[in-house]
C-alpha positions as CSV (number, residue, x, y, z in Angstrom):
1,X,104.0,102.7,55.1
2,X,100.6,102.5,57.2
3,X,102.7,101.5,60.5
4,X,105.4,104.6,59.7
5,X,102.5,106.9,60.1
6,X,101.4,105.4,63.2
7,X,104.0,105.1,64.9
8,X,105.2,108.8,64.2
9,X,101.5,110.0,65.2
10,X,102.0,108.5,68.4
11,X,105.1,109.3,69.0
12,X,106.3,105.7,70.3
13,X,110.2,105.8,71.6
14,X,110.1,102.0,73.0
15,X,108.3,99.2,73.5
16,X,108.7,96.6,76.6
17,X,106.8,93.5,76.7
18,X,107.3,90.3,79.3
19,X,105.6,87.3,80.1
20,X,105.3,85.2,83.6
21,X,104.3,81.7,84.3
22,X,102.4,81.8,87.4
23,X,103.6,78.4,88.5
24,X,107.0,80.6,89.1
25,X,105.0,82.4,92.0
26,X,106.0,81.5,95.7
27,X,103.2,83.4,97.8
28,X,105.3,82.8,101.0
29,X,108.4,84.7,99.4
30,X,107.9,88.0,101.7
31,X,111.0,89.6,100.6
32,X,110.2,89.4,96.5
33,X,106.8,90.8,97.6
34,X,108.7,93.6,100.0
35,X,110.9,94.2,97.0
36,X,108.4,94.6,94.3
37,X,105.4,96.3,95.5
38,X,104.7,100.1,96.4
39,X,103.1,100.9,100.0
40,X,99.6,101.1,97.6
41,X,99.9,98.2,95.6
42,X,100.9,96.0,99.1
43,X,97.7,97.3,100.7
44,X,95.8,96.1,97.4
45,X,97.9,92.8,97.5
46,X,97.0,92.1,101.6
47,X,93.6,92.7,100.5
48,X,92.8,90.0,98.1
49,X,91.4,86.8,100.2
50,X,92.2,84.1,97.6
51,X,95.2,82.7,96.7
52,X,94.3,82.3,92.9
53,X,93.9,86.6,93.0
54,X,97.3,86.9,94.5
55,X,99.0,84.6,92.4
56,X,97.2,86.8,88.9
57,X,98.1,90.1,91.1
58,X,101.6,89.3,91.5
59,X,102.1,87.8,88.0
60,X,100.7,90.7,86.4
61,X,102.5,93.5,88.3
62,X,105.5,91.4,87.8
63,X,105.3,91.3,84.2
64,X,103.8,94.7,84.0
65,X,106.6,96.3,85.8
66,X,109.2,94.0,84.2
67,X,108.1,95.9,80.2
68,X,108.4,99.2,81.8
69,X,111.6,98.6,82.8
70,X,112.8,97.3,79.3
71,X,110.7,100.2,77.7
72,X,112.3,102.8,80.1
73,X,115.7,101.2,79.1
74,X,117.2,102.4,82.4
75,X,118.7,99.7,84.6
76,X,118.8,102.3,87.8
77,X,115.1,101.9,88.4
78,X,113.8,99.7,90.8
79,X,110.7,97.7,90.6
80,X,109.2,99.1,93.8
81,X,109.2,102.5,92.3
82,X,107.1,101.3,89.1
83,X,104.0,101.6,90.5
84,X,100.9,99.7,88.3
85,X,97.3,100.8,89.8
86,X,94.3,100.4,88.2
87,X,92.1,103.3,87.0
88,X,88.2,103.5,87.8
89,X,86.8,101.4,84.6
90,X,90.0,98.7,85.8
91,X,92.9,100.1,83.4
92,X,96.3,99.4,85.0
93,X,98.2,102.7,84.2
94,X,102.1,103.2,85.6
95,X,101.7,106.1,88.5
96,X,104.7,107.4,88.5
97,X,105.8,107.3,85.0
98,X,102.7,109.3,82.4
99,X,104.3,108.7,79.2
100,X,104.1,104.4,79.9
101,X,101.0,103.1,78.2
102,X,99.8,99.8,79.8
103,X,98.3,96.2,78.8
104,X,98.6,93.6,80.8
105,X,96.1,90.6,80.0
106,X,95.9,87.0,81.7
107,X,95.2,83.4,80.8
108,X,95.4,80.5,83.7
109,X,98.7,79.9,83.6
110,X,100.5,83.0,82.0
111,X,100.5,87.1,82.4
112,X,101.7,88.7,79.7
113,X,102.2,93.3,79.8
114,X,103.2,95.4,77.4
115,X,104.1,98.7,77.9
116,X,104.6,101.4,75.2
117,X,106.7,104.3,76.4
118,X,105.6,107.9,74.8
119,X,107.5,110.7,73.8
């Protein structure tokens, strides 16, 4: 009964959650990079000077953007335009889509996201 009320509070339609292995990353793929990333989150990704930060980068947008798509339940929408930035205190937030909320958390080998998408 105590998650009813919650949920209704927060008025929750869908949930999206995914997981990457980051062994699956190929930094010299160009074209999954191209494919994925908006104009801002490519100039954060060319910014990065360490390999280990671009692996976590693309892993967690990846994931990220993959549990909006299953939260949005829309298979017209393309990854490039889910764009995941990161607030001033660090919070990844979806840009172009306000009623996504947005977790995305890491370990060495695995990003995991979770998106919850608001009324």
């Amino acid at each position: 009964m105590q998650i009813q009320k919650m949920t209704k509070t927060n008025n929750i339609i869908n949930v999206g959650i995914d997981m990457i292995s980051k062994n699956r990353i190929d930094l010299n793929n160009q074209l999954f990079i191209k494919k994925i990333f908006s104009i801002d989150e490519k100039k954060i990704f060319d910014s990065l000077i360490n390999d280990e930060a671009k692996i976590s980068f693309i892993s967690s947008r990846w994931a990220a953007k993959e549990a909006i798509y299953k939260a949005l339940n829309n298979k017209d929408i393309l990854f490039i335009n889910i764009e995941i930035l990161n607030d001033e205190n660090g919070k990844p937030y979806c840009s172009n889509h306000n009623k996504i909320i947005l977790s995305i958390s890491h370990t060495e080998v695995h990003c995991i996201a979770v998106a919850l998408l608001l009324k």
